[in-house]
Every structure is written in C-alpha cells, then in structure tokens.
N, C-alpha and C positions, 0 to 999 in steps of 0.2 A: 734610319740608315741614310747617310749621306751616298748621292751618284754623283762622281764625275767622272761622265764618259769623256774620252778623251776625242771629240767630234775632230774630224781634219786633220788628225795628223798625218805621217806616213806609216805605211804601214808594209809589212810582208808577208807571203806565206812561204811555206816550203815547195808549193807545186798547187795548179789551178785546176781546178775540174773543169771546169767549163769558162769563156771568155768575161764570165758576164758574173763571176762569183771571184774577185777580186779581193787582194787584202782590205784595200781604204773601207768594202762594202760595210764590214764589221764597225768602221769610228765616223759613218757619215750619220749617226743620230737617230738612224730609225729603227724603232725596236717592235717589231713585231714576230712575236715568237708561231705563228701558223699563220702566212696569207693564205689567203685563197689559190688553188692550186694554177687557176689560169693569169692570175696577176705577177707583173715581176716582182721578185724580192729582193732583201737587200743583205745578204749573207755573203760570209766568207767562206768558200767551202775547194779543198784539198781535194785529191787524188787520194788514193787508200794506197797508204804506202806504212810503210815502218816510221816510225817518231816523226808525225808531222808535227810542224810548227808554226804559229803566227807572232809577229812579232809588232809591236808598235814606236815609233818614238815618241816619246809625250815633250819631246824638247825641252825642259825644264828640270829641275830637280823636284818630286814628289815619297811622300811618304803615303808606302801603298800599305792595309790595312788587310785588303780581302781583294779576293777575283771571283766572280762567279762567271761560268759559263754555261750559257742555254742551249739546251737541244732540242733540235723541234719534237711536237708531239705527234705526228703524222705517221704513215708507213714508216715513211725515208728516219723513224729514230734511231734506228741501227745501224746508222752509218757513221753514227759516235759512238766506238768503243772504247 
C-alpha cells in the first residue's frame, strides 16, 4: 500500500473539542494511534454533534484510491461512532 499523507496542508473541522485538537493536527505527519495518556497528541477531534466533518485541501489534483481512518484503542474509542 502506497501512503500519501497529505502533511501541511489546510485543514477543517466542523467544531473543536478542545483548543489543542485542531483540523491541521490530522495532516502534520504524526501517526500515532495510543500515546501515552499524559503526553500531548496530535489528533483532530470534534465536539459530538450530528454529521461531523473534516475536510483537507491537498491543493492539487489527486486520484484518491482508499481513506482509511483510525480510532484510538483506549477508553476514549467510543467517541467514534
């Protein structure tokens, strides 16, 4: 499988949980799916609302294949439904 994360771009979400869980968190290249609970992370993470969304520009024209998207393995995995 071919990755290309789309690092730097811009990014949105629909709504922010907290100041520090930002759209760009998602395309700045660190992929760690469980840090440690007292280290920062680098996730994009929503408000619980109806049809959240994140959006990216990848500023180019791309032919997209596949999306996968991770959810952590921790407590907190039920806060993706």
């Amino acid at each position: 499988m071919v990755s290309c994360l789309p690092t730097d771009k811009p990014a949105w979400l629909s709504s922010l949980y907290r100041e520090d869980t930002t759209a760009d968190e998602a395309v700045d290249g660190i992929y760690v799916i469980e840090p440690p609970i007292d280290e920062a992370v680098s996730i994009a993470h929503s408000q619980e609302q109806i049809n959240p969304w994140w959006r990216v520009n990848l500023q180019e024209i791309h032919c997209i294949i596949a999306v996968n998207i991770t959810n952590r393995i921790s407590k907190f995995a039920q806060c993706m439904v």
